[in-house]
GUNU-173669 format. One line per 8 residues: number of its first residue (from 1); for each residue x negated, y, z of N, C-alpha, C, CB. Coordinates in pm, whole numbers, plus 50000, padded with zeros to 5 digits. Glycine has a CB too. Example, Ala and Ser with C-alpha at 12.3 -4.5 7.8 and 13.67 -1.06 7.14 Angstrom:
2
1) 48681/49431/50780/48770/49550/50780/48680/49670/50780/48869/49553/50905; 48715/49775/50708/48633/49894/50714/48710/50003/50787/48592/49940/50572
! end
This chain:
93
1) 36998/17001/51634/36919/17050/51523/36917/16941/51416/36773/17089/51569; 36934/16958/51304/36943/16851/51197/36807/16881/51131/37080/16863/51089; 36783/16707/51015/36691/16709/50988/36606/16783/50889/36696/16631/50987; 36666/16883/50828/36604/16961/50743/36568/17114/50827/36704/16970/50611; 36640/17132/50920/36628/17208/51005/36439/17160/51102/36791/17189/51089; 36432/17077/51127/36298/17047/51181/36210/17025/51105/36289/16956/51255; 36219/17001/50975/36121/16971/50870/36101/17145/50823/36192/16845/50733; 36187/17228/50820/36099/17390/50818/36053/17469/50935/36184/17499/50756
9) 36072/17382/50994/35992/17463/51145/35866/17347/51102/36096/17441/51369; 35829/17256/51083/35672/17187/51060/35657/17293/50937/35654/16980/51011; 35699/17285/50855/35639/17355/50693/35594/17512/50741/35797/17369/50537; 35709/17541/50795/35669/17724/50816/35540/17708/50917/35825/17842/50914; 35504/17632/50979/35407/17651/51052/35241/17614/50964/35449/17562/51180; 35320/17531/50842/35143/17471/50786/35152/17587/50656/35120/17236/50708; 35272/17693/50632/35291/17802/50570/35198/17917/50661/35452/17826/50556; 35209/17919/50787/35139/18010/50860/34934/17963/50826/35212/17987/51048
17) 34925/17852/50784/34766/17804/50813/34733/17819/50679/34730/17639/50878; 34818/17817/50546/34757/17776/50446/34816/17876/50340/34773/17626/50426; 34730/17962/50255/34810/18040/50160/34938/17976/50101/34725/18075/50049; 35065/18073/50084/35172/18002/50066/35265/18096/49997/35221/17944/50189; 35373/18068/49940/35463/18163/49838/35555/18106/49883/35455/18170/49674; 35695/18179/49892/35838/18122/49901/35879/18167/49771/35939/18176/50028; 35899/18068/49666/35971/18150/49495/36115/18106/49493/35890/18077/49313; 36193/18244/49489/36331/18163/49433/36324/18175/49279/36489/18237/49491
25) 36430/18086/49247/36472/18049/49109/36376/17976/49046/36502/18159/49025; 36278/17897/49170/36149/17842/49094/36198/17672/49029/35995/17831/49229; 36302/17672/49080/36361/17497/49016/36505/17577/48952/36411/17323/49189; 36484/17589/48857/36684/17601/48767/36765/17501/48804/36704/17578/48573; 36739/17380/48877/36854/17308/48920/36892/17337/49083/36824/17150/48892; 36820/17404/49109/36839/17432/49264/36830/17599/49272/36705/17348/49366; 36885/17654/49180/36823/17795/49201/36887/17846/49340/36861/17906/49067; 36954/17795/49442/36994/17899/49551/36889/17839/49668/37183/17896/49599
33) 36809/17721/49637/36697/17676/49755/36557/17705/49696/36705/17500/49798; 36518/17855/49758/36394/17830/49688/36281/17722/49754/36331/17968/49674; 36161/17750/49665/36083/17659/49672/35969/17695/49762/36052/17624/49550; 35886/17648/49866/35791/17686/49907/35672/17604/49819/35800/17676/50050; 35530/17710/49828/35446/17638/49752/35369/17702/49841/35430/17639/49597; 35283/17593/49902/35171/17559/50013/34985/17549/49944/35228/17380/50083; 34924/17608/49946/34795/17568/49857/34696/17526/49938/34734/17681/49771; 34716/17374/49900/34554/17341/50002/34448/17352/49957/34522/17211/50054
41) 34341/17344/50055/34182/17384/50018/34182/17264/49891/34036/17355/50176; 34103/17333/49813/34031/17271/49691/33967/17178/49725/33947/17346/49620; 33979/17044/49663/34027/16998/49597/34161/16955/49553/33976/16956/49606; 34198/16981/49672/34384/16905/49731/34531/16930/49640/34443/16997/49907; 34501/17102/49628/34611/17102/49521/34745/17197/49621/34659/16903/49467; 34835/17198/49556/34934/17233/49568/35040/17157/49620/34948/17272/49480; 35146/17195/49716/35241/17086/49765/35392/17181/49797/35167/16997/49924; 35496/17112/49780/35593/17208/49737/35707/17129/49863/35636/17207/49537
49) 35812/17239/49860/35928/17186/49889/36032/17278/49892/35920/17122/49998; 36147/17221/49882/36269/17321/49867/36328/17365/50023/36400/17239/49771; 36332/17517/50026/36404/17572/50118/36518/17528/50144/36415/17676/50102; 36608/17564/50217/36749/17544/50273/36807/17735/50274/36736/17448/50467; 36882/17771/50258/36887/17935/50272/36925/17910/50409/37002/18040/50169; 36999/17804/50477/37032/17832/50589/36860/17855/50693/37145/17703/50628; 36781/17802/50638/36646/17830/50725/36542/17896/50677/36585/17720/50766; 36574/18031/50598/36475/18095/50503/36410/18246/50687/36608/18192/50287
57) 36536/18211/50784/36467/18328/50857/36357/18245/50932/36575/18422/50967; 36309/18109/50897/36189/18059/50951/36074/18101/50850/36200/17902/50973; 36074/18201/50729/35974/18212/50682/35980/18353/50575/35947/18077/50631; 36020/18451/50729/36021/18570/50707/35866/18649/50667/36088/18615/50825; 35793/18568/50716/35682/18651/50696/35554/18591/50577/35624/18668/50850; 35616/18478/50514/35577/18436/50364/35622/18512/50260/35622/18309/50328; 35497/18556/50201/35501/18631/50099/35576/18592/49989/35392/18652/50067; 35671/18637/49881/35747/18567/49772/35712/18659/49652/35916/18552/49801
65) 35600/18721/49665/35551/18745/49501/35486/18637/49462/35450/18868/49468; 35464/18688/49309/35397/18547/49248/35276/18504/49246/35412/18531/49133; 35224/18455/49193/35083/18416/49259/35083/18298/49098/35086/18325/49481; 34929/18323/49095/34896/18224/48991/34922/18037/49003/34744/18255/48975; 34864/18043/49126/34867/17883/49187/35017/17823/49218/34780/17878/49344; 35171/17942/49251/35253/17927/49279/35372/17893/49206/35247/17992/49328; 35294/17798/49080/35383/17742/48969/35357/17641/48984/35377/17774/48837; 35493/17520/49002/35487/17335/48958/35400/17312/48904/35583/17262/48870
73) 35306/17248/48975/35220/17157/48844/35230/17019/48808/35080/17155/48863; 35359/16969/48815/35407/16859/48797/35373/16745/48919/35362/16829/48668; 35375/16808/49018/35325/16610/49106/35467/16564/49160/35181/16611/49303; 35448/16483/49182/35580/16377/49236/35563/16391/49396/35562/16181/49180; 35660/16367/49432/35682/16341/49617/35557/16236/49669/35868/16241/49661; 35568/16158/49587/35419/16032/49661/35320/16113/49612/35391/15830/49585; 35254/16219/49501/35163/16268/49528/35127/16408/49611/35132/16260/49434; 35252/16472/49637/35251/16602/49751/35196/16486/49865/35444/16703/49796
81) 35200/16406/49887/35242/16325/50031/35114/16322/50033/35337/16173/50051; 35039/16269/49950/34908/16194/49944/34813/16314/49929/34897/16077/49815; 34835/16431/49892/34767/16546/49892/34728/16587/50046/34852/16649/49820; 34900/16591/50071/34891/16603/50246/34805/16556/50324/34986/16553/50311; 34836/16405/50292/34786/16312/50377/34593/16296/50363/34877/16168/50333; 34575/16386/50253/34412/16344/50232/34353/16470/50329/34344/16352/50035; 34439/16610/50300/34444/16719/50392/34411/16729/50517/34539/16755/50398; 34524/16630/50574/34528/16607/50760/34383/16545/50777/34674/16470/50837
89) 34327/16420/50689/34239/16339/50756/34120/16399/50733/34240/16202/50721; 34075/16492/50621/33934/16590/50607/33967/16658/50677/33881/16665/50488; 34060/16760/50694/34067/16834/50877/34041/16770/50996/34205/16880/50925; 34103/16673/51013/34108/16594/51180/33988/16521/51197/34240/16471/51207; 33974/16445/51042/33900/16323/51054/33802/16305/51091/33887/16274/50978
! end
């Protein structure tokens, strides 16, 4: 199993816990990987990542209409991370 292959079996599963959209054509430079967009509880925000088509049948049952919240709102990889990461520790913590 390669590594993008195990990184959408974690996503499709925090896709199963947390309202979520699969959008294609949501990045014009990647239009054949769409994008998942994950919405965490408020305050947290939004956290994104690009599909693989080879692993889109891990997230057959994510909805891909649009949704207001399910547009870029500009964060960078260190702030999806840190969204995450504030996520896990008010859940667990």
């Amino acid at each position: 199993m390669d590594v993008y292959r195990e990184r959408a079996h974690l996503l499709s599963h925090l896709a199963a816990i947390y309202p979520s959209r699969l959008i294609r054509g949501a990045d014009v430079n990647e239009p054949d990987w769409p994008v998942l967009f994950i919405h965490l509880p408020f305050p947290r925000g939004q956290v994104t990542w690009h599909i693989s088509p080879d692993d889109l049948d891990l997230f057959e049952d994510v909805p891909d209409e649009e949704a207001d919240w399910a547009t870029w709102d500009g964060h960078s990889t260190e702030e999806k991370y840190k969204r995450l990461d504030k996520a896990t520790r008010e859940e667990w913590g």
